[in-house]
Backbone as CSV, one residue per row, in Angstrom:
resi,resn,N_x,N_y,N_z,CA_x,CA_y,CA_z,C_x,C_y,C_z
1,UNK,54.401,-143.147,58.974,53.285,-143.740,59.489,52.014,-143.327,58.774
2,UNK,51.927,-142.079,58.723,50.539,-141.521,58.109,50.595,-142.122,56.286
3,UNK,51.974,-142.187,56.160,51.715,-142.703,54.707,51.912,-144.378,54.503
4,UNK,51.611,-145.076,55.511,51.167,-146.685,55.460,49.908,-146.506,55.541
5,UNK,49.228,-145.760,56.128,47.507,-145.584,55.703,47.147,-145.168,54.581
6,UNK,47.995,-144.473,53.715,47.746,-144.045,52.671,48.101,-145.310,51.709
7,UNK,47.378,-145.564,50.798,47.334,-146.118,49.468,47.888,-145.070,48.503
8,UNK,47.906,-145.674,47.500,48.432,-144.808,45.936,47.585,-144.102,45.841
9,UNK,46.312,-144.822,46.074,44.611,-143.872,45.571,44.855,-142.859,46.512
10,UNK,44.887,-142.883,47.955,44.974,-141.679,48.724,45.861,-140.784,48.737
11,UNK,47.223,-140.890,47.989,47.922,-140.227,47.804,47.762,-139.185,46.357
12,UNK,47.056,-140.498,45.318,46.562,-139.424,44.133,45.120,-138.892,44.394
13,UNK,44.060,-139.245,45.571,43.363,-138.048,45.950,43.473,-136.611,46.484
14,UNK,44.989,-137.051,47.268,45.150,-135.956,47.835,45.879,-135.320,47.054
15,UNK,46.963,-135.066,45.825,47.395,-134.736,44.976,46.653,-133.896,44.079
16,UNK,45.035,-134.690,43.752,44.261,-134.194,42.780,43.490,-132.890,43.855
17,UNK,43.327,-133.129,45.237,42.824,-131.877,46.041,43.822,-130.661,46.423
18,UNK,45.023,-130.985,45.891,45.956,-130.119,46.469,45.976,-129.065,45.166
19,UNK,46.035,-130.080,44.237,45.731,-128.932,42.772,44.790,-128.665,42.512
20,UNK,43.368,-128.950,42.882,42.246,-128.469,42.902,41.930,-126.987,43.684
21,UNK,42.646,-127.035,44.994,42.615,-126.243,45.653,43.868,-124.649,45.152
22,UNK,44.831,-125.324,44.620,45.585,-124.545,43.620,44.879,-123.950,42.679
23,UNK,44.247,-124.532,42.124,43.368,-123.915,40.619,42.353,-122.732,41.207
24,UNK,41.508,-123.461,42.696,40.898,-122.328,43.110,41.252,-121.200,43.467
25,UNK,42.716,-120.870,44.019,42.879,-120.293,44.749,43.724,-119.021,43.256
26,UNK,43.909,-119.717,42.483,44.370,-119.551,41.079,43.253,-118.825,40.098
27,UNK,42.304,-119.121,40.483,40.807,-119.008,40.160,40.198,-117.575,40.461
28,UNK,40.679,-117.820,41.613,40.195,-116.603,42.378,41.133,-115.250,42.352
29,UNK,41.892,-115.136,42.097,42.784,-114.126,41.683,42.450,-113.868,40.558
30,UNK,42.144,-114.297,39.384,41.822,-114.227,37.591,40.167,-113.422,37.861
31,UNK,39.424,-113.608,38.568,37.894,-113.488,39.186,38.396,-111.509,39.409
32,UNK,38.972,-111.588,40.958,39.913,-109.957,41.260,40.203,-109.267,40.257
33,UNK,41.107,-110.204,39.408,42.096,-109.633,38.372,40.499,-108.818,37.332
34,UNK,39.808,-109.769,36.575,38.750,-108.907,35.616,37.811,-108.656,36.544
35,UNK,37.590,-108.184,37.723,36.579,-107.199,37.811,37.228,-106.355,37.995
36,UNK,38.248,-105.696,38.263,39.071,-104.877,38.029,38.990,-103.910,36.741
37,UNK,39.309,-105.198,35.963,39.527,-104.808,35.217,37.943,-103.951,34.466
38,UNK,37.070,-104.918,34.431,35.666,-104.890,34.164,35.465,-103.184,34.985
39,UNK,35.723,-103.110,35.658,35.331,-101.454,36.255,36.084,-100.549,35.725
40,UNK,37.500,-100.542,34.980,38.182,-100.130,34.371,37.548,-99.612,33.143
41,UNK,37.223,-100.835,32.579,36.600,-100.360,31.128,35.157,-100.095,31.326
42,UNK,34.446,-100.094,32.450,32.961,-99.402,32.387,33.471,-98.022,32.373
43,UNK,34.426,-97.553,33.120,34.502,-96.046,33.576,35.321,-95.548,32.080
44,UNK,35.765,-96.406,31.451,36.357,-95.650,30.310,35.301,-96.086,29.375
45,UNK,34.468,-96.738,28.950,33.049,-96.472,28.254,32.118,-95.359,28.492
46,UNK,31.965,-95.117,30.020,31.081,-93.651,30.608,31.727,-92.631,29.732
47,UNK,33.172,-92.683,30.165,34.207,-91.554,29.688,34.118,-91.468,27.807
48,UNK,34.145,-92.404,27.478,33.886,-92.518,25.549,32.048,-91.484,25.308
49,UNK,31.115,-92.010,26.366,29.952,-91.641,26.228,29.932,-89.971,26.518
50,UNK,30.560,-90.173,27.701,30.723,-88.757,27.651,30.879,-87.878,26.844
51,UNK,32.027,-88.359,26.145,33.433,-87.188,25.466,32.549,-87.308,24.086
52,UNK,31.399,-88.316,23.680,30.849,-88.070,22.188,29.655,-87.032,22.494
53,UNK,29.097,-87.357,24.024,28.316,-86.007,23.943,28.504,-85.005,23.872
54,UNK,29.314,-84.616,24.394,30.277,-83.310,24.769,30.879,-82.704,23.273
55,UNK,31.081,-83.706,22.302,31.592,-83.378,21.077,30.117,-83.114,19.996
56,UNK,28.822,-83.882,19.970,27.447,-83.784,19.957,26.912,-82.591,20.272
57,UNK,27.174,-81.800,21.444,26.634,-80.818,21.809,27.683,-79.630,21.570
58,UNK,28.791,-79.548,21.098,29.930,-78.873,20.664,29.424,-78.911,19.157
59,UNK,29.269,-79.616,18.344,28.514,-78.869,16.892,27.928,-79.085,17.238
60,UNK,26.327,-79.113,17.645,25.238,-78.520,17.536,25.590,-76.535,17.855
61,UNK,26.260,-76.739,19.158,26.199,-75.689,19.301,26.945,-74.826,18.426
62,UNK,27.992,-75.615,17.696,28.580,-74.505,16.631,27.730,-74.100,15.162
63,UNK,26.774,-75.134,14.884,25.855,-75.116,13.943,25.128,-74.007,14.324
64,UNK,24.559,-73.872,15.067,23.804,-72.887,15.628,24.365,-71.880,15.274
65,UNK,25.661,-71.385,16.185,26.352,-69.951,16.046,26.633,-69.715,14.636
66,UNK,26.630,-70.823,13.907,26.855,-70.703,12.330,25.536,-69.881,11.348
67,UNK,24.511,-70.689,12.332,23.534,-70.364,11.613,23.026,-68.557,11.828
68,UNK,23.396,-68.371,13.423,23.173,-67.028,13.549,23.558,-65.944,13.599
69,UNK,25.273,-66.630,12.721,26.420,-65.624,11.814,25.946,-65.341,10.439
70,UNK,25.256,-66.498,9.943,24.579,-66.145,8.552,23.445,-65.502,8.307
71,UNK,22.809,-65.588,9.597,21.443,-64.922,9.619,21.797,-62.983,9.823
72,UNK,23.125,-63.073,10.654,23.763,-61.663,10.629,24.125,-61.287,9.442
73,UNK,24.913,-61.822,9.125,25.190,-61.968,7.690,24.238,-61.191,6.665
74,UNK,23.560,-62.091,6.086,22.365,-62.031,5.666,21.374,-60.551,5.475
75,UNK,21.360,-59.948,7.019,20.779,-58.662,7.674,21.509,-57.661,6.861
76,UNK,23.283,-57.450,7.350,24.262,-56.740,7.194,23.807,-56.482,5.522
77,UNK,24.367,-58.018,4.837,24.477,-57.599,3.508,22.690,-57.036,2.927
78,UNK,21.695,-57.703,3.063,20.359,-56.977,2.738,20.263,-55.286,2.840
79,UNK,20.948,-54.595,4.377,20.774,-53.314,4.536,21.750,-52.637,3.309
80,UNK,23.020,-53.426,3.466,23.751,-52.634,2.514,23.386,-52.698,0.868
81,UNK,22.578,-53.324,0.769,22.181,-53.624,-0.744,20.814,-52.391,-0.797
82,UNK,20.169,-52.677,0.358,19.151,-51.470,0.286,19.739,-50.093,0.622
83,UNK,20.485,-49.876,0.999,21.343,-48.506,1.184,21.786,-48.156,-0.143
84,UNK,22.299,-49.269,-1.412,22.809,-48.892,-2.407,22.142,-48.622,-3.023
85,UNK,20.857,-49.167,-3.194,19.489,-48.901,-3.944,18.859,-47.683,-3.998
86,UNK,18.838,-47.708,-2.922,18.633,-45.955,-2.488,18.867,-44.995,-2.975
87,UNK,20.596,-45.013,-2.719,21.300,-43.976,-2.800,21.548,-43.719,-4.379
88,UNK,21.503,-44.403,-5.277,22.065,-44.610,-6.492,20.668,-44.516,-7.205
89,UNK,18.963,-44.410,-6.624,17.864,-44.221,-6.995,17.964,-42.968,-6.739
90,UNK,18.218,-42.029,-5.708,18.632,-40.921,-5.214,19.607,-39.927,-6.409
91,UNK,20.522,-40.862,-6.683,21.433,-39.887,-7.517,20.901,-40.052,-8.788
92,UNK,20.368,-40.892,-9.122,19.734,-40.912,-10.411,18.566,-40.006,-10.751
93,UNK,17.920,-39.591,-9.751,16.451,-38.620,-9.618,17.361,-37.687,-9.411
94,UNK,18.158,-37.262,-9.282,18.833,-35.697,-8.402,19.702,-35.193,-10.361
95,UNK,20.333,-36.486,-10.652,20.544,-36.012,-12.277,19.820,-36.022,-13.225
96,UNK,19.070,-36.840,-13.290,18.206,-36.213,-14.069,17.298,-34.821,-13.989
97,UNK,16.955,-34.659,-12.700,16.470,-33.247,-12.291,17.361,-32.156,-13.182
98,UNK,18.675,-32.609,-12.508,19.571,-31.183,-13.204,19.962,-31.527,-14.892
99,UNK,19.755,-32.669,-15.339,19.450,-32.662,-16.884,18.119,-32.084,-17.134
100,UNK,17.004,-32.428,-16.821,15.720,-31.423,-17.397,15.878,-29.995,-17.239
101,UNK,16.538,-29.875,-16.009,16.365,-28.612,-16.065,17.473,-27.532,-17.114
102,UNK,18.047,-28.009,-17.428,19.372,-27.498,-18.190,18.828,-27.575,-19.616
103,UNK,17.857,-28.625,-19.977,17.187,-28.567,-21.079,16.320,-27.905,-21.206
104,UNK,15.530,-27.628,-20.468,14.532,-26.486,-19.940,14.897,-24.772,-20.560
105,UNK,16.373,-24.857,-19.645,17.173,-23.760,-19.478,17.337,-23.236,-21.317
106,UNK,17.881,-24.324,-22.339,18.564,-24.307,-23.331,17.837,-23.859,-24.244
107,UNK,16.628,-24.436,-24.084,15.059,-24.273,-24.672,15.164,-23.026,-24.469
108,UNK,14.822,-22.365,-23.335,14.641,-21.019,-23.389,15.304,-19.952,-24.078
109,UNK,16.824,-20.459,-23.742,17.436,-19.587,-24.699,17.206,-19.500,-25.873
110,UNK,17.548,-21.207,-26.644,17.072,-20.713,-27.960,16.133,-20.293,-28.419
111,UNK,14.813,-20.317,-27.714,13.611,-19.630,-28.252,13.912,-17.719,-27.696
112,UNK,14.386,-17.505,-27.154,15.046,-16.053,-26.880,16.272,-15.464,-28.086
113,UNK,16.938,-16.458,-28.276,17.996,-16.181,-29.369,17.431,-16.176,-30.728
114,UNK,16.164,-17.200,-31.086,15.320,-16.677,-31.838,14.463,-15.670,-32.155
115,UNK,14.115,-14.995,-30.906,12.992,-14.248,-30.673,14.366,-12.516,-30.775
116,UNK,15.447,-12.822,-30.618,16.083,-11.671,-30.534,16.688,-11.110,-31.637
117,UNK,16.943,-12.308,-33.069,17.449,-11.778,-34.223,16.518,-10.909,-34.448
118,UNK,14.860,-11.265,-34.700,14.514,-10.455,-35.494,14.637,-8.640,-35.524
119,UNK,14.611,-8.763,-34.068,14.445,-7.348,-33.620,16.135,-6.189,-33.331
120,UNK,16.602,-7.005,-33.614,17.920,-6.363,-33.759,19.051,-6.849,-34.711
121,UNK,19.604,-5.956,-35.710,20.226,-5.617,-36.612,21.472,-5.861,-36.544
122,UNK,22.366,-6.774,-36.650,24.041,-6.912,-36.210,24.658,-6.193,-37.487
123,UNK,26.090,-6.158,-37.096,26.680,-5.323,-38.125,26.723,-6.102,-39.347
124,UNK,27.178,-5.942,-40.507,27.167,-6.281,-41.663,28.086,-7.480,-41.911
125,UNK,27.901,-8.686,-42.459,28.911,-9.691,-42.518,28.958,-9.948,-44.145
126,UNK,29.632,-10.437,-44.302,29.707,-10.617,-45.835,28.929,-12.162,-46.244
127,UNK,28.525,-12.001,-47.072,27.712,-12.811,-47.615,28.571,-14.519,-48.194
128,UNK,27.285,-15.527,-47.665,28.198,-16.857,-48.353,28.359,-17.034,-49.704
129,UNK,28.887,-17.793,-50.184,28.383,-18.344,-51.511,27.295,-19.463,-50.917
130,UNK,26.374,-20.014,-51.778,25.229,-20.704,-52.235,25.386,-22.457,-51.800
131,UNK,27.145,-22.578,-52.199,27.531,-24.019,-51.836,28.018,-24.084,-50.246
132,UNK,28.184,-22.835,-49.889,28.332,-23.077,-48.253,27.555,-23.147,-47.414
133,UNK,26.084,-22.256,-47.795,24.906,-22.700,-47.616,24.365,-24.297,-46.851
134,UNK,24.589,-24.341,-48.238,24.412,-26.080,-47.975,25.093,-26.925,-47.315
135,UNK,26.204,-26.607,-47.197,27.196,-27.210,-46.176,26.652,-26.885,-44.726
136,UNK,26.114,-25.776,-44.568,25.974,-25.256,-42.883,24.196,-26.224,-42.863
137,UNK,23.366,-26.059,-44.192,22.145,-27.160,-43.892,22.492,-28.457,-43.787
138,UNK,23.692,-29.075,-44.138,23.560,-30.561,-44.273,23.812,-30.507,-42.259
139,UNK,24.895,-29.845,-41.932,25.563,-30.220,-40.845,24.688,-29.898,-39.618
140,UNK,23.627,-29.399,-39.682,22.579,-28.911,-38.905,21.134,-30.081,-38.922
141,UNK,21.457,-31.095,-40.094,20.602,-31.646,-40.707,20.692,-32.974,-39.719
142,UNK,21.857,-32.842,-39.578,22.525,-34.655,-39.298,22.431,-34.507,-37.666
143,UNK,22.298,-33.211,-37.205,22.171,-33.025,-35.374,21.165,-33.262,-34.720
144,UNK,21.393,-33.704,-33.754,20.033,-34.421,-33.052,19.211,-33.111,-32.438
145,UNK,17.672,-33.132,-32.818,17.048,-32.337,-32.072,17.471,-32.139,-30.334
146,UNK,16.876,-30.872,-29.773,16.980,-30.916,-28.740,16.198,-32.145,-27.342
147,UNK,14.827,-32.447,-28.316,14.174,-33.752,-27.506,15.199,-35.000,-27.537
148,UNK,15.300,-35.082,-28.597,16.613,-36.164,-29.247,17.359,-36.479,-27.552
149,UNK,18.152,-35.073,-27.970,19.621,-34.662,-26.959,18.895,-35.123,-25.424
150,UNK,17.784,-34.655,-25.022,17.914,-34.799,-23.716,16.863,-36.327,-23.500
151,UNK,16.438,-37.083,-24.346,16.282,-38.748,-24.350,17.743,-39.524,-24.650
152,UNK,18.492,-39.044,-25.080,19.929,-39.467,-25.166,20.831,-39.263,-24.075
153,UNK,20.714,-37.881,-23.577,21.290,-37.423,-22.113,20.251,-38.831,-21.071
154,UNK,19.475,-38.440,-20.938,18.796,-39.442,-19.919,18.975,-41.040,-19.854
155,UNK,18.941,-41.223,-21.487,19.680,-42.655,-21.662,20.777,-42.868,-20.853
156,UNK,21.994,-42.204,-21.126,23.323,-41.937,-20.774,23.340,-41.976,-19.146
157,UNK,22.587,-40.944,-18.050,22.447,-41.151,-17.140,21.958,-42.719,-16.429
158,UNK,20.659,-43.101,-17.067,20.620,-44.373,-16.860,21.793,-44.865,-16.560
159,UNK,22.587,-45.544,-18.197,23.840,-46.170,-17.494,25.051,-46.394,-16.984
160,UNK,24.864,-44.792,-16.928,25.834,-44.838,-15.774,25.494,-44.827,-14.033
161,UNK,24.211,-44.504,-14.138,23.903,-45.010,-13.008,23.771,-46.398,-12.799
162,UNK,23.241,-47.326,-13.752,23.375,-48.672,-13.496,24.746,-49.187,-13.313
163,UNK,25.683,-48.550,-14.011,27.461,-49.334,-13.661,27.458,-48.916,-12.885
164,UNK,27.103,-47.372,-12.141,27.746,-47.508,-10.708,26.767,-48.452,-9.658
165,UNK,25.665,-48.854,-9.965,24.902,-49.180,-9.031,25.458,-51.189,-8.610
166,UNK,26.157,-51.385,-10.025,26.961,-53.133,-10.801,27.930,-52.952,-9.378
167,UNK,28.686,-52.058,-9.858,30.069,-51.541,-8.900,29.736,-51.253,-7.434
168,UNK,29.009,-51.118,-6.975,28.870,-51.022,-5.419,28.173,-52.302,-5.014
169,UNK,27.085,-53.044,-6.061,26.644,-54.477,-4.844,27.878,-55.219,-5.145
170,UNK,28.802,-55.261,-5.887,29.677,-55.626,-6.207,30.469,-56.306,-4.985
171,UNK,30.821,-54.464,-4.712,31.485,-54.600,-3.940,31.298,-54.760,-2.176
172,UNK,29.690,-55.374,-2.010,29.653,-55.530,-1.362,30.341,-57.064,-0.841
173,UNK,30.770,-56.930,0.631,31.633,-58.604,1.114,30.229,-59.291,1.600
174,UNK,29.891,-60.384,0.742,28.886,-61.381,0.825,29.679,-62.108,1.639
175,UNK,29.975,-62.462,2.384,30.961,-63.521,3.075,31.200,-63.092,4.396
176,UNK,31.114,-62.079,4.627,31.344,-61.413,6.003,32.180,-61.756,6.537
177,UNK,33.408,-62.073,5.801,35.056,-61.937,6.217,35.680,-60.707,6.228
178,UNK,36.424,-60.294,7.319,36.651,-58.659,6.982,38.060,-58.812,6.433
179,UNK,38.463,-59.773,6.417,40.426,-59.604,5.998,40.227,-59.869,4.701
180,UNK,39.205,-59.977,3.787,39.217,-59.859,2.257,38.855,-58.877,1.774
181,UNK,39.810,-58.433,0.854,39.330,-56.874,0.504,38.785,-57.134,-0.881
182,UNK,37.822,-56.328,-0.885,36.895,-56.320,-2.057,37.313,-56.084,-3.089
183,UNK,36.827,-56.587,-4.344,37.553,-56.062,-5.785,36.242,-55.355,-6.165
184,UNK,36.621,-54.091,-6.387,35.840,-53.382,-7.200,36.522,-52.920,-8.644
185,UNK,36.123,-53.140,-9.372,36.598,-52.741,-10.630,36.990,-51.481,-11.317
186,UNK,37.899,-50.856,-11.283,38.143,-49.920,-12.288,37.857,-49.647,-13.496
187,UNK,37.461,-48.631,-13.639,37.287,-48.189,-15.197,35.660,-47.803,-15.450
């Protein structure tokens, strides 16, 4: 009965409202479905924002501690370079002291060992020949004065105080790694 009132048209109106109402209802689930989803990926964008700050403020802050390992650094190795300076300015004034004074010392004697032939008489030695003479002047000839000896001694101190002074910044650890052991050089 209800479909003798109906025409074709009313049957394909109501057809076209039945799937209309399908699509909405179809519609509306897809709507649920991405805001869902849409809150999903805001909270995992927060979470991305997050985790780059967090990684942002993780080096900075390691830059930092970097910077105020090198600045330790830096301190450590300066004192120990001035400690070497020191000490090796120290030993260098302390030897030479005991080189002047030993020259000092030598001086004296020989002006005493001079001052003592004249006045005393040793026993009798036998006399050179004339060509041995000359042999004992050449070989006395070719020896370095005593000023000589102790500007040569002092030279000498110099560098060996400078190799040892090479050999200790040397061996200082610029790096302030302690599990590397230093090469200091032999010889």
């Amino acid at each position: 009965m209800i479909f003798r009132l109906l025409n074709i048209q009313g049957i394909a109106g109501l057809a076209v409202s039945v799937a209309l109402g399908l699509l909405l209802i179809i519609q509306k689930g897809e709507t649920r479905h991405w805001k869902r989803q849409s809150g999903q990926f805001e909270q995992l964008y927060h979470a991305g924002e997050a985790a780059l700050s967090g990684t942002i403020a993780n080096y900075r802050a390691a830059a930092e501690a970097a910077r105020a390992a090198d600045r330790a650094n830096l301190a450590r190795v300066d004192a120990e370079q001035r400690a070497i300076n020191e000490r090796t300015s120290n030993d260098f004034q302390a030897r030479l002291a005991a080189a002047h004074s030993l020259a000092r010392r030598l001086r004296g004697q020989a002006a005493s060992a001079t001052a003592d032939r004249g006045g005393v008489r040793a026993a009798p030695v036998p006399g050179l020949s004339v060509a041995s003479d000359g042999t004992a002047e050449a070989a006395s000839q070719d020896r370095l004065s005593l000023a000589d000896r102790e500007l040569a001694t002092e030279q000498a101190i110099q560098l060996d105080e400078l190799i040892s002074w090479v050999r200790r910044q040397h061996a200082i650890d610029r790096d302030g790694q302690s599990g590397v052991e230093s090469a200091v050089p032999k010889g």
